[in-house]
Structures are given as C-alpha cells and as structure tokens.
GUVEX-577297 format. One line per 8 residues: their letters; for each residue x, y, z of C-alpha. Coordinates in steps of 0.02 Angstrom, whole numbers, plus 32768, in hexadecimal, padded with zeros to 4 digits. Example, Ala and Ser with C-alpha at 12.3 -4.5 7.8 and 13.67 -1.06 7.14 Angstrom:
% residues 2
AS = 8267,7F1F,8186; 82AC,7FCB,8165
END
This chain:
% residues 532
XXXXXXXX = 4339,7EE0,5537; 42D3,7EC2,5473; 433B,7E76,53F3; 42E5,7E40,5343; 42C1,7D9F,5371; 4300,7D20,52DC; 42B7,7C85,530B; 4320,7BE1,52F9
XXXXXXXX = 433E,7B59,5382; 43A3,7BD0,5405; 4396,7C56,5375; 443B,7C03,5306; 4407,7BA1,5261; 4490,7B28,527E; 443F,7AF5,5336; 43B5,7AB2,52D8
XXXXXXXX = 4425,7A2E,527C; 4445,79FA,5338; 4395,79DD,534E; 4383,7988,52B0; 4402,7903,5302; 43AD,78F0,53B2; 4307,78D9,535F; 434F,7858,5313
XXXXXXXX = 43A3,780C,53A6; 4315,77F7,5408; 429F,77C3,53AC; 426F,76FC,53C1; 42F0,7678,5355; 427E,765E,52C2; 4220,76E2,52CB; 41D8,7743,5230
XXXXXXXX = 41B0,780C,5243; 40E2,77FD,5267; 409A,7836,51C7; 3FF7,78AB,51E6; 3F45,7879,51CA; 3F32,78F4,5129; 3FB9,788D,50D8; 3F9E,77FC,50E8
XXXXXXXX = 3EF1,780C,50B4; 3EC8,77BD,4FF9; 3E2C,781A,4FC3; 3E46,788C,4F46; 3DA8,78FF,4F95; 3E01,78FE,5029; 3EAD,794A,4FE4; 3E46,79CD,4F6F
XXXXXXXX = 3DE6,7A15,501E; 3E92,7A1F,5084; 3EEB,7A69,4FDA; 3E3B,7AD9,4FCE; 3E54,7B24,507B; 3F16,7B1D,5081; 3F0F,7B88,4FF7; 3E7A,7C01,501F
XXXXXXXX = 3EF0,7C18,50C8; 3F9C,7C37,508B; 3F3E,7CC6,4FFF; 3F7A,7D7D,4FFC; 3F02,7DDE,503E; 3EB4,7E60,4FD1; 3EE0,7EFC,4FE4; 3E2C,7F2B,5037
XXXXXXXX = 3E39,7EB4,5099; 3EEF,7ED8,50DE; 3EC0,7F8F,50E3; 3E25,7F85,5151; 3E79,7EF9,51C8; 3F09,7F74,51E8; 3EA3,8009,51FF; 3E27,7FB9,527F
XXXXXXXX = 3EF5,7FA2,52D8; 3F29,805A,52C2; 3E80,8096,5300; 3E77,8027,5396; 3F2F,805D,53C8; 3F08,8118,53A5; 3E82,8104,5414; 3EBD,80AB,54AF
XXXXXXXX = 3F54,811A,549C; 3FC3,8090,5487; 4007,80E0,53DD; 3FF8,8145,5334; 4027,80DB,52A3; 3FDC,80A3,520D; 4009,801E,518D; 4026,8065,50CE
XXXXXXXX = 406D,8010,503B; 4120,8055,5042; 41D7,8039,4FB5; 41EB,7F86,5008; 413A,7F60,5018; 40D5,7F6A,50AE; 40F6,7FD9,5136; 40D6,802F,51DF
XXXXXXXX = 40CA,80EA,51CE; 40CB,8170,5257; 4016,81B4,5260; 4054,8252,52B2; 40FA,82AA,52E3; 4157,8255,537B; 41F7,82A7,53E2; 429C,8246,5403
XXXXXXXX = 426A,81C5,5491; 41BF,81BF,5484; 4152,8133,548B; 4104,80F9,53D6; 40C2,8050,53EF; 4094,7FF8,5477; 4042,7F43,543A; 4021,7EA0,5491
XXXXXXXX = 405A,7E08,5416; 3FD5,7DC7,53C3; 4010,7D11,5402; 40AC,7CF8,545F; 410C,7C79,54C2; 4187,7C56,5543; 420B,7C10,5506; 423B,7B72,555C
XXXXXXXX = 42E9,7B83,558E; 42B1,7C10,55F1; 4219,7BB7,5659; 428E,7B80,56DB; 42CE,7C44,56FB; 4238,7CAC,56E2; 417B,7C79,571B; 410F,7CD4,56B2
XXXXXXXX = 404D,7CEB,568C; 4030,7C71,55F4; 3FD5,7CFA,55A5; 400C,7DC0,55BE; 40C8,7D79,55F9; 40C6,7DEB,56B7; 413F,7D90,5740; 40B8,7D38,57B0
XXXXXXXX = 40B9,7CF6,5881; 413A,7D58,58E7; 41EF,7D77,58CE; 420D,7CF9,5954; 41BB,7C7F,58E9; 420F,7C9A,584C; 42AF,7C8E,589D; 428B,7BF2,590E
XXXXXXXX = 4232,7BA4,585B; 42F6,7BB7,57F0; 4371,7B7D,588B; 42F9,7AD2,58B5; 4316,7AAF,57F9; 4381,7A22,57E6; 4406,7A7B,5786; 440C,7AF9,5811
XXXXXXXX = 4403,7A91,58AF; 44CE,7A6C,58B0; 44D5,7B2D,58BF; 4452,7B48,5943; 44B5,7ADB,59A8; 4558,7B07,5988; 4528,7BBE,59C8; 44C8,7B95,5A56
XXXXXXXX = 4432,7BAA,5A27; 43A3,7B30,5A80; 433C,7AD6,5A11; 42B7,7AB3,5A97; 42B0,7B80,5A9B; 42A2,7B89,59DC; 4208,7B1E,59EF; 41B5,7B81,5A6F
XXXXXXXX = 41E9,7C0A,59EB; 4193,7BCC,5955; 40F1,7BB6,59BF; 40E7,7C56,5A05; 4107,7C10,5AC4; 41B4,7C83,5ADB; 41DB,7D21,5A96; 4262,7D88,5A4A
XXXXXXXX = 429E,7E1A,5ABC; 423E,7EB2,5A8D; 42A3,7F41,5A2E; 4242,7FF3,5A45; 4204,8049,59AC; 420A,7F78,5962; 417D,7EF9,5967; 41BB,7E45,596B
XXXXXXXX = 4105,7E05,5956; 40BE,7E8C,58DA; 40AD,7E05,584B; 4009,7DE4,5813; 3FCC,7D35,5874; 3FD0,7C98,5812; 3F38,7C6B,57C0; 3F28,7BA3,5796
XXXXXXXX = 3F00,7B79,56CF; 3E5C,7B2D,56C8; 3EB0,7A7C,569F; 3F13,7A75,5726; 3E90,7AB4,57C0; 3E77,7A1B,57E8; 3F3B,79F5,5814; 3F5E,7A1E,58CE
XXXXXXXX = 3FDE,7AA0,58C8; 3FE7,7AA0,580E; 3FED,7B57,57FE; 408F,7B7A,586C; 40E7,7AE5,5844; 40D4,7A77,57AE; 4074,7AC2,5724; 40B7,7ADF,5691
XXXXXXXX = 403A,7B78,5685; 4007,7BEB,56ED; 3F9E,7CA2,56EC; 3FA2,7D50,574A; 3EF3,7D50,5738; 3E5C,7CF4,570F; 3E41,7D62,5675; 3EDF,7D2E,562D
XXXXXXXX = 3ECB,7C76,5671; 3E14,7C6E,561D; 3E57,7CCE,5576; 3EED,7C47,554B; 3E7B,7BAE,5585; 3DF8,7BF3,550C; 3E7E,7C06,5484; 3EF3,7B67,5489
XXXXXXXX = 3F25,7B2B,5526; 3E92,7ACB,5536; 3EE2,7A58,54CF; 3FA0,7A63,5508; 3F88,7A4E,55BA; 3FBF,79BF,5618; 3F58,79DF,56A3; 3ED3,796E,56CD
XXXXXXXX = 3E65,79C9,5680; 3EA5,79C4,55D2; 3E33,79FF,5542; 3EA5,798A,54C0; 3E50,78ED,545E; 3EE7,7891,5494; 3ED5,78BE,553F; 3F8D,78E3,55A9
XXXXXXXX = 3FFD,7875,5546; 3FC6,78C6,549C; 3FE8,7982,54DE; 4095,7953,553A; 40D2,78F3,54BE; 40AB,7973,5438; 4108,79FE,54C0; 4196,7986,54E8
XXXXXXXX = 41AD,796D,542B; 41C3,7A2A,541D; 4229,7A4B,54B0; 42BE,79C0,545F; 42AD,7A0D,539C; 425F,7ABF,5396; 41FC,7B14,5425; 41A2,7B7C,538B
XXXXXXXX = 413F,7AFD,5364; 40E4,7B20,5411; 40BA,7BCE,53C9; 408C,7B8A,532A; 400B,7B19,5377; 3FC5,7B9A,53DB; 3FA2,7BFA,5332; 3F40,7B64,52DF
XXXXXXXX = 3EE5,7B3E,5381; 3EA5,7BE7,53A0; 3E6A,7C04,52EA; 3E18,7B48,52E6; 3DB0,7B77,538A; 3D8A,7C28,534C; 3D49,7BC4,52A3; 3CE2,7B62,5308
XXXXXXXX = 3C95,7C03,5375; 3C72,7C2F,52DB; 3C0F,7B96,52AC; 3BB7,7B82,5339; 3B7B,7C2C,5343; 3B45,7C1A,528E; 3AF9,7B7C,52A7; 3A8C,7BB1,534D
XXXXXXXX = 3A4E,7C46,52D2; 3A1E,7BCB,524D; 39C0,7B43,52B5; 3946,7BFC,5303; 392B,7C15,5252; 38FE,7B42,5241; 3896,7B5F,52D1; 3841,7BE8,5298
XXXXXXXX = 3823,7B96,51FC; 3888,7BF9,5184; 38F1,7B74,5169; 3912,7ABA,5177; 3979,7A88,51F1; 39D9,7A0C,5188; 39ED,7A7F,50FA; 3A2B,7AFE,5187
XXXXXXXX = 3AB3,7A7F,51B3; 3AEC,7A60,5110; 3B0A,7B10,50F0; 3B67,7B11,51A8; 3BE5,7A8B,5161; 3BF8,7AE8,50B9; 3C1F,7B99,5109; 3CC6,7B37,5161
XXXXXXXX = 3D38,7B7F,50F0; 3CE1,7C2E,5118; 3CE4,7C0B,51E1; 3D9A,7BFD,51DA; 3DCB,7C84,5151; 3D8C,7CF2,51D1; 3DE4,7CA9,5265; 3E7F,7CA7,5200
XXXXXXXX = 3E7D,7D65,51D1; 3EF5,7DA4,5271; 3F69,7D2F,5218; 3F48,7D33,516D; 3FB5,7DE3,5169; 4051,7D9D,51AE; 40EF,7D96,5133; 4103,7CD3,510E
XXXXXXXX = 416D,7C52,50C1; 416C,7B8F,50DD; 41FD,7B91,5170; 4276,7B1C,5128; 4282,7B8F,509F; 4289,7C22,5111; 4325,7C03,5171; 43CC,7C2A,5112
XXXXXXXX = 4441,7B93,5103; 44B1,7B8E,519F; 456E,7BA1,517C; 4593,7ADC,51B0; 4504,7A96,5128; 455F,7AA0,5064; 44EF,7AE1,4FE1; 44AC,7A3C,4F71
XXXXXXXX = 4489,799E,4FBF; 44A3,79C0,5062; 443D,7A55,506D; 43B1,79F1,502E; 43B9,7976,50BD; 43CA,79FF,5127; 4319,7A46,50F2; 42DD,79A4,50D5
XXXXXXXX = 42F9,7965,5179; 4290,7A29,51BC; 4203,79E1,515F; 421A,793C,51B6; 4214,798F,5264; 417D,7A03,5246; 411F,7976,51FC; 413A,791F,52A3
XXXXXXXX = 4104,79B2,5304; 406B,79C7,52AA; 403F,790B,52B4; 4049,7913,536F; 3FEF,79B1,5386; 3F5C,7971,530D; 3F5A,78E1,539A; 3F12,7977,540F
XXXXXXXX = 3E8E,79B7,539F; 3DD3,7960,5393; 3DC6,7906,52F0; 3D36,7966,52CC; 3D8D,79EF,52C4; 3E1A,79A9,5255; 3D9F,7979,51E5; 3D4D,7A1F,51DC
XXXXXXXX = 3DE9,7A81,51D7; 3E75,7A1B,5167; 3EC4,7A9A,511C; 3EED,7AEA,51D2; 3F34,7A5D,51EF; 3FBA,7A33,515B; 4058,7A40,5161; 4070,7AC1,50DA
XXXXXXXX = 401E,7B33,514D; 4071,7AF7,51EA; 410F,7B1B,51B4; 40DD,7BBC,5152; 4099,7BE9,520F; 4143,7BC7,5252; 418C,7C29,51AA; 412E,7CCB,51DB
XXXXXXXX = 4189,7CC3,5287; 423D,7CA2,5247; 420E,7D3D,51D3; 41A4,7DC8,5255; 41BE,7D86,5304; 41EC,7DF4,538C; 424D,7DBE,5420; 41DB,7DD8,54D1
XXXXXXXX = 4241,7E11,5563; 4207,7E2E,5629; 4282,7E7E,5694; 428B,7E09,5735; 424E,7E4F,57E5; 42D4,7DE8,5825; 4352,7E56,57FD; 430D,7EEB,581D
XXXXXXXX = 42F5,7EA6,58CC; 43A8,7E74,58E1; 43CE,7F26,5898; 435B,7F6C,5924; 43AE,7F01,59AA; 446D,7F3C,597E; 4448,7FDC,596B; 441F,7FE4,5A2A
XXXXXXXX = 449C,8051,5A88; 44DC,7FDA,5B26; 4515,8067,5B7E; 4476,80BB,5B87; 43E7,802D,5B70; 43EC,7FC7,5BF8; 4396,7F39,5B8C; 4406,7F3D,5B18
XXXXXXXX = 4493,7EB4,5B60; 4414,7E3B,5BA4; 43C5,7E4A,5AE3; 445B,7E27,5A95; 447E,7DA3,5AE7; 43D9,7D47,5AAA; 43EC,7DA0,59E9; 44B7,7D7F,59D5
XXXXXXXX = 44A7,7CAD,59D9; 441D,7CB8,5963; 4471,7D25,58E0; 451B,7CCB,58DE; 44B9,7C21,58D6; 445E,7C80,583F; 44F8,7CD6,5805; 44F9,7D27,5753
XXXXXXXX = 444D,7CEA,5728; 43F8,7D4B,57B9; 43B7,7DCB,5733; 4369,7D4C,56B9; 42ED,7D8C,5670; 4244,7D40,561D; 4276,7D21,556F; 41FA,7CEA,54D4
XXXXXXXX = 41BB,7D2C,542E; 412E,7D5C,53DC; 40D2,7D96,5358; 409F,7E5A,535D; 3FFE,7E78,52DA; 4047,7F35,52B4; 40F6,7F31,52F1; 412A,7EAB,527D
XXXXXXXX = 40FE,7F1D,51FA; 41A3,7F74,51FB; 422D,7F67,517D; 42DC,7F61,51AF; 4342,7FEA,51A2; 43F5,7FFE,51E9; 43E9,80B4,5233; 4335,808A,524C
XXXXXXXX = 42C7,8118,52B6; 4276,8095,5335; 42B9,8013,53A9; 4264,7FAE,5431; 4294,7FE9,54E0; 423B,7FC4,5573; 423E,8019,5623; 421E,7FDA,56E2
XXXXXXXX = 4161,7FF0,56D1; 4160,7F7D,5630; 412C,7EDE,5685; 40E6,7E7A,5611; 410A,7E35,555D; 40CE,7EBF,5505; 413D,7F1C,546C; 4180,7FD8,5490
XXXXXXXX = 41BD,801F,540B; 4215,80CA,5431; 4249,8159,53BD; 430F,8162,53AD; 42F4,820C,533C; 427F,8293,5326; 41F6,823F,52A2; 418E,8296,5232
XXXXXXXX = 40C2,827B,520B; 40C5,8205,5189; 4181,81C0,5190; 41A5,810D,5175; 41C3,809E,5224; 425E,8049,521A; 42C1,7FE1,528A; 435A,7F6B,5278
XXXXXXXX = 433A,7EB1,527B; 43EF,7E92,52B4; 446E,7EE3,532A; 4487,7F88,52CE; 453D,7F90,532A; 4564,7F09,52A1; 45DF,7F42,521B; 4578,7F3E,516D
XXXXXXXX = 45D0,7E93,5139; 4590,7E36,51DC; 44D2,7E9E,51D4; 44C9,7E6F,510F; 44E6,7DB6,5146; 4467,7DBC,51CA; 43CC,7DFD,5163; 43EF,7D8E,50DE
XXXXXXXX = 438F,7D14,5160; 4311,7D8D,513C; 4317,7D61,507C; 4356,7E13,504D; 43FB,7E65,501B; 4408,7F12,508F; 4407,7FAB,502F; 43E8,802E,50A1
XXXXXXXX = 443E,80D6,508D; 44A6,8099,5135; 44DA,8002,50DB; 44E6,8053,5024; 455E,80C4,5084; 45CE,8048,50EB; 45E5,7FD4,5068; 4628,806C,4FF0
XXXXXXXX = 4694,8089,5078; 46CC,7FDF,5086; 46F4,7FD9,4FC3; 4743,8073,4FCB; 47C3,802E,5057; 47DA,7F83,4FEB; 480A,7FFB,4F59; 488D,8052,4FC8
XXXX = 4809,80F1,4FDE; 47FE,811F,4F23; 4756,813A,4ED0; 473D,80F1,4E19
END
C-alpha cells in the first residue's frame, strides 16, 4: 500500500507545467506575482540578517551534532520497541543500519512522520485526524460525507440511494446494518479543531480539519494550524482570508506547499517557546537584581538566531536542494530556454506561496525570524520533500465493512438479504472508489535515511491493525546486525532502463549490483549475447 513517494503536482513533473498555466489563468488581468516582504525591502541590514539566518539554517550539520540527534532517534525507538536501527556514515553517505539481526517479515521500523499531510485530492474520500491520519466518526459517516459530494450526488441518485437518509447518516441519526464480528461506529469520535468550536456542526460537516482526539487536536493547533485555519477562530495576522487564500493558492498549483508551511510555522512558534521561556528566566534574574531588565531584553533579541537554530534541528538533517532544481526536467520541457522558463516560472509559484503564507504569520515574528521565512529556504523545504518524502497510506474501514457485509452467507444469516439490500445501492453508487484509501506524504526523521537499492532488504507494508499514518517498514530477507537498510525508491518490477530513469529524479545514476547486473545483460543482448 507504501510507494516512495516522489513528490510533484499528482506525482508527474510534467503536471506541474499544467499548474504553471492555471496559475496563470486565474490570476487577476494585470496582475503582477506578489513579491514578499524580505524582497522588497531596501535596507542593506535587513538583507544581511535574512542572508545571516538563511544561511545558519540551510548549514550541514556537524557531524556531532548529526550523530547525537540520530542517536537520541535510535534510542527512543529501541526503547518503545518501535525498532532497532541506527544511522552510520555508509559508501553513499548517510545511512540507516540494522542495530540487531531481524528474520524475513519482521517488523524493523515503525515511525510516525515527523510532519505529514493529507493530500488534497484525497479530502473528499478519506476523513482523517489532521494530525496521526486514523479514519474518524463512523463508517456511516464517511460514506454519507463522499456520496452528498457534488461530484457524487448524480450517482447517489441514479442508484437509489436517498439523500435525506445520507444526511441522517452523516449525523449519526440512522445507522448502517450491523455485521457481527464488525463495528460500523468503532472510529474514534470527531473532535472539533480549536478554530472551528465555535462553528455549529463544524466538526462533522465543514471543517477542513478535524481530530480523533483532543491530544492530537491541541498538538497541530499548537504547531501550525493556528494559523491555517479558517475557522472563526483563526490564529493568522490576516485573519480567514489570509489562511484560505494561502490554502486555495496551494490546492490550484502544489498542495506541498501546505506541508512546507507547516514546517516554517512549527519551527517559528517553537523559536518563540524558546524566547519566551528565556525571556521569563531573564526578567527573575532582573527582578532579583542580577540583571537589568533592559540589558536582559537585548540579549533576548540577540539569542534569535540561537532560538530558532534549535527549533530548526528536527529539520536541519533532512537531505535538501532548492526544489526547482530538484525535479528532473519533464520529457515535454526541451533542455535550454525552455527549461529555464520552466524553473523560472517554479520560482514564480513558490514565491507566491510564501508571500501569502507570510500574510498568516505576526509581523513580529517575520521580523524576528527572516531567514525562516525566504524563499531560498521555502523552496529548499519543499526540495527536501521531492528528495526523502514518503507516501502516507490508511486502509479505509469502508471497505473492510463492505468486505464484512458480502461475505455474509444468505442462506444461513438471516440478516444477510435485508443488509444487502441497504449495502448494494451504496457500493454501486460508490463503485471502484469504495476502497479509497487516505493518501498523503510525509517526512519520516529515520526512515528517510535509507538509500535506494533495487533488491533492497526493506519495504513498507502495512497490515489491518496499521491505522494511522505511521511508516512500517518490514524485512523482505533475513538481515544481519550491522547490515545496511535499503529500499527501492521506485517500482522495483521496473526493467533497469525505466528504474535508472526514475532515480535520476533523485539526482543519481543507479549502480546497484541489481542494476550493474541487468544492464550487462541488456548490453550483452544488444551485442547479440557476446562478451567483449
């Protein structure tokens, strides 16, 4: 149900010349691309702080520093039993190592992304916790929720299926007919995000976000979607019309962008935790006369850079290049001039995103932070995901309920006919997409640490008690303590001419032993099987 997940609009390079064009198209006659704040600014101080930070951010860690990060990892897996791997510096750099010997088909990772996202496409098929990705309400609900869309209505209808009923569905008033051994309502209840408790009914109906708990709800609203809601009770400077248009914006070019803001939001609010906490420990000292207090604010200000070098760290590790230099050319754009439009025109669309999500973000804290907020970074942020993202996949409850619900025996269960005759009208209203699952991506902290190998010893498989967005990597082998974790960033049923092709997206020419050996082969066949 994992595949590597490449990240480009609808995951082909040449899409994203198609959202070049509708950017374009519907943006206002005589409009000019917003330019952001940073730029336009003409103090030199001004540039040499955002270049300052901008570069302190995009550094290579040392390798202390990446060392003790990714042992604090390995030791926290090893000790919640979620895996035993460690990173090491490997042929092709860094790497994820087995920490101890594992048997074909056993479990050696399990890891929640370090940020992840829906991806937008799939909102109207899957509702989700905003945070830890589990299916949410009842079955009922989820399947009421898709066939009142308006792209599924016609169908609905056209099978008989009452869309006064699918109301009463999606509120919980009627019920699916109970399957033994199945629980139609076992989903975790919806829990409202704090901006949209307020809204009457927001949380089974309208918002864009909801939680399966009020841990998760409290841990994303903390985070970032304090300032992307468009609930009432928005965080965002710009109130409602700053955060949707920044989402809308993102939903018409690149739905990335989404995760990319969630990245620079979390680290600018951790920065300012930081801060404050400093700050409150500076003015006891004021009061108790160890310091003065405006000397202890003027050191507050100057420790910025350190506030938010420290936020940044979970990130700092990733893998990045600037993202219009990260995706390969698509086959439609020629090399030259037209491939530098074609980048160009990337720039032009990030720089847009990140003018409307500074829009969300207190000025105070764009003046603190403007390196965090550049676009170099932005679209090095979006770079690391085209490079080390991993697609997120939830199996749906909705099939497995329709799976319960045919595999009934009418001869025997004497529910069974009256069942089927609720179940049948919803699945061929629903037809092939009754097994959608939740599909996003995100970025794993360890997981992303493996190379790409071919006939790689890992692969991401998940089973029926996997509900949530968490990574499983599985062994496909016998692995040894101490042997490199490998998996393949493409379909490894690929020949080696369409696999090579692939990972060049990746920025490398495959040389594994798998490859090494196919393409022999391959030369061997052109030379009509005789060796030189």
């Amino acid at each position: 149900i994992f595949s590597r997940h490449h990240q480009k609009e609808n995951a082909e390079a040449s899409a994203i010349v198609d959202t070049l064009a509708l950017a374009r198209a519907t943006r206002a006659p005589g409009a000019t691309a917003p330019r952001p704040r940073d730029m336009a600014s003409s103090s030199s101080d001004a540039h040499a702080r955002i270049d300052a930070q901008r570069d302190a951010l995009l550094a290579a860690p040392s390798p202390a520093s990446e060392s003790s990060y990714y042992a604090k990892l390995s030791a926290a897996a090893a000790a919640s039993g979620a895996g035993h791997v460690r990173v090491e510096r490997v042929t092709h750099g860094k790497g994820l190592v087995a920490a101890r010997a594992f048997a074909k088909g056993e479990r050696v990772l399990v890891e929640p992304p370090l940020v992840g996202m829906q991806q937008e496409s799939n909102r109207a098929d899957a509702r989700v916790c905003g945070s830890c990705f589990r299916y949410v309400g009842s079955v009922g609900a989820q399947i009421a929720r898709r066939l009142l869309a308006p792209a599924m209505r016609d169908a609905a209808s056209a099978h008989g299926v009452d869309a006064t009923w699918l109301r009463s569905l999606l509120r919980g008033d009627a019920a699916l007919p109970e399957v033994a051994g199945f629980d139609a309502r076992g989903l975790p209840s919806i829990v409202a995000s704090p901006g949209d408790e307020d809204d009457e009914d927001a949380a089974s109906l309208e918002a864009r976000e909801v939680y399966c708990s009020a841990t998760c709800a409290s841990r994303a609203w903390r985070a970032h979607e304090r300032f992307l809601s468009v609930g009432r009770g928005t965080r965002a400077a710009g109130g409602v019309a700053a955060s949707r248009a920044f989402l809308e914006h993102a939903k018409d070019t690149n739905d990335i962008f989404i995760l990319a803001a969630k990245v620079l939001l979390s680290v600018a609010v951790e920065a300012e935790e930081k801060r404050g906490q400093k700050e409150e420990e500076e003015l006891l000292d004021a009061s108790k006369g160890k310091t003065e207090a405006s000397t202890a604010f003027a050191a507050s200000e100057n420790d910025a850079l350190a506030h938010l070098l420290a936020a940044w760290a979970p990130f700092s590790h990733g893998h990045k290049r600037v993202w219009w230099d990260a995706v390969a050319r698509p086959e439609d754009v020629e090399a030259g001039e037209s491939e530098r439009q074609f980048r160009e025109s990337m720039r032009e669309i990030a720089t847009e995103s990140l003018e409307l999500l500074r829009r969300v973000v207190p000025e105070a804290v764009l003046e603190r932070y403007p390196g965090l907020f550049c676009v170099d970074l932005f679209a090095s942020v979006v770079g690391m995901f085209e490079l080390n993202n991993l697609e997120i996949a939830v199996a749906s409850p909705v099939e497995d309920y329709f799976l319960a619900v045919d595999a009934l025996d009418d001869d025997t269960d004497v529910t069974a006919k009256s069942a089927k005759q609720v179940t049948n009208p919803l699945l061929d209203a629903l037809d092939t997409s009754y097994c959608a699952p939740c599909e996003g991506t995100g970025f794993f902290a360890l997981q992303s640490c493996l190379n790409s190998d071919c006939d790689p010893n890992v692969a991401p498989v998940k089973e029926d008690a996997d509900v949530d967005g968490r990574c499983v990597l599985v062994a496909k082998r016998d692995i040894r303590e101490g042997e490199e974790l490998t998996m393949c960033y493409v379909d490894e049923s690929m020949d080696v001419k369409e696999r090579r092709a692939e990972l060049r997206d990746y920025g490398f020419e495959c040389a594994c032993e798998r490859c090494a050996r196919e393409a022999e082969g391959r030369a061997q066949q052109r030379r009509g099987g005789k060796t030189k």
